[in-house]
PLY file of the C-alpha trace (Angstrom):
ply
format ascii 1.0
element vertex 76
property float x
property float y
property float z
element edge 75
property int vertex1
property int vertex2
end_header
13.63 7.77 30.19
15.00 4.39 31.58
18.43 3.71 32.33
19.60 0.47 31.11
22.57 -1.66 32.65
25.21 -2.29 30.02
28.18 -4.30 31.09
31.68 -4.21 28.79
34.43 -6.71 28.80
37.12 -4.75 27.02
40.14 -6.71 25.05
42.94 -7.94 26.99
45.82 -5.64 27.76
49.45 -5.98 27.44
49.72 -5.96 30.64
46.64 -8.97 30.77
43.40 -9.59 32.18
40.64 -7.78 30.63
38.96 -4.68 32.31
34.94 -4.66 33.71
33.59 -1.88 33.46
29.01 -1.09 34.10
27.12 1.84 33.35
24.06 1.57 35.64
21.85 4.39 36.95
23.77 6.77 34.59
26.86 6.23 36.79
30.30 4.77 35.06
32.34 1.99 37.21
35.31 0.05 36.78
35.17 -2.91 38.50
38.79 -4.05 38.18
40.71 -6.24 35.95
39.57 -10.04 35.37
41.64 -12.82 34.12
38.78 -15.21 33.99
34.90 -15.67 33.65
34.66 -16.16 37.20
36.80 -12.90 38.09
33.74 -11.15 36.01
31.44 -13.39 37.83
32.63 -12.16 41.44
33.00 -8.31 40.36
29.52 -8.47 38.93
28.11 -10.11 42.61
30.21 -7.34 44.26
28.21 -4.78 42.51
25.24 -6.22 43.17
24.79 -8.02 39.92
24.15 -11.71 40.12
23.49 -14.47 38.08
24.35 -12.58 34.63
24.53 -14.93 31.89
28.49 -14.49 30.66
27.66 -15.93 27.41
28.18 -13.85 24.10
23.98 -14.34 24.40
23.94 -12.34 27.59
23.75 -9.20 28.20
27.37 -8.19 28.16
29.03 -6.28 25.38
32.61 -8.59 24.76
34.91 -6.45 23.23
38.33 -8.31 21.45
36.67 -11.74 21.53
34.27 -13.73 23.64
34.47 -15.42 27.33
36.86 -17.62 25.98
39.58 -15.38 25.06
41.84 -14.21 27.98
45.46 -13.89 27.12
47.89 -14.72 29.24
47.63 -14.15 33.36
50.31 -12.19 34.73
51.38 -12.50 38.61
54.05 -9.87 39.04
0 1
1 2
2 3
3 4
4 5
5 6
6 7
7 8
8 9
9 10
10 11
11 12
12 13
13 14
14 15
15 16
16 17
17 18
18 19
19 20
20 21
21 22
22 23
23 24
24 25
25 26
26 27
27 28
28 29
29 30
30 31
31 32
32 33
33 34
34 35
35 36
36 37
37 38
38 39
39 40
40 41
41 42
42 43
43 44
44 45
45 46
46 47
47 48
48 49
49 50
50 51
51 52
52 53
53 54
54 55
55 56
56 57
57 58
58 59
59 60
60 61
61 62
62 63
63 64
64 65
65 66
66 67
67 68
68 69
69 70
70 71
71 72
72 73
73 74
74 75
């Protein structure tokens, strides 16, 4: 059986940002909290996941709206 990688953006909390979360190798991780694409981009490289296409055309699941929708950024 092969193990896909499926990568979720989840809709923004109250709090903001949107959480990252990867199921790879039948292992769960959250990656952290991203305020913009390029938050996504850098968790994804951390994980050892480059060059994923962040469009709703890639391979990530966007939950509450597309790359485009963030909320507002919180810095408390």
């Amino acid at each position: 059986m092969t193990d896909q990688t499926e990568i979720v953006i989840h809709p923004v909390s109250p709090q903001g940002g949107r959480k990252v979360t990867v199921h790879a190798l039948g292992v769960d991780a959250d990656l952290g909290r991203a305020f913009t694409p390029e938050d996504v981009s850098e968790f994804l490289r951390r994980a050892g996941l480059e060059d994923v296409d962040l469009s709703e055309d890639g391979p990530i699941r966007w939950e509450g709206g597309g790359p485009e929708v963030w909320g507002e950024r919180h810095t408390a």
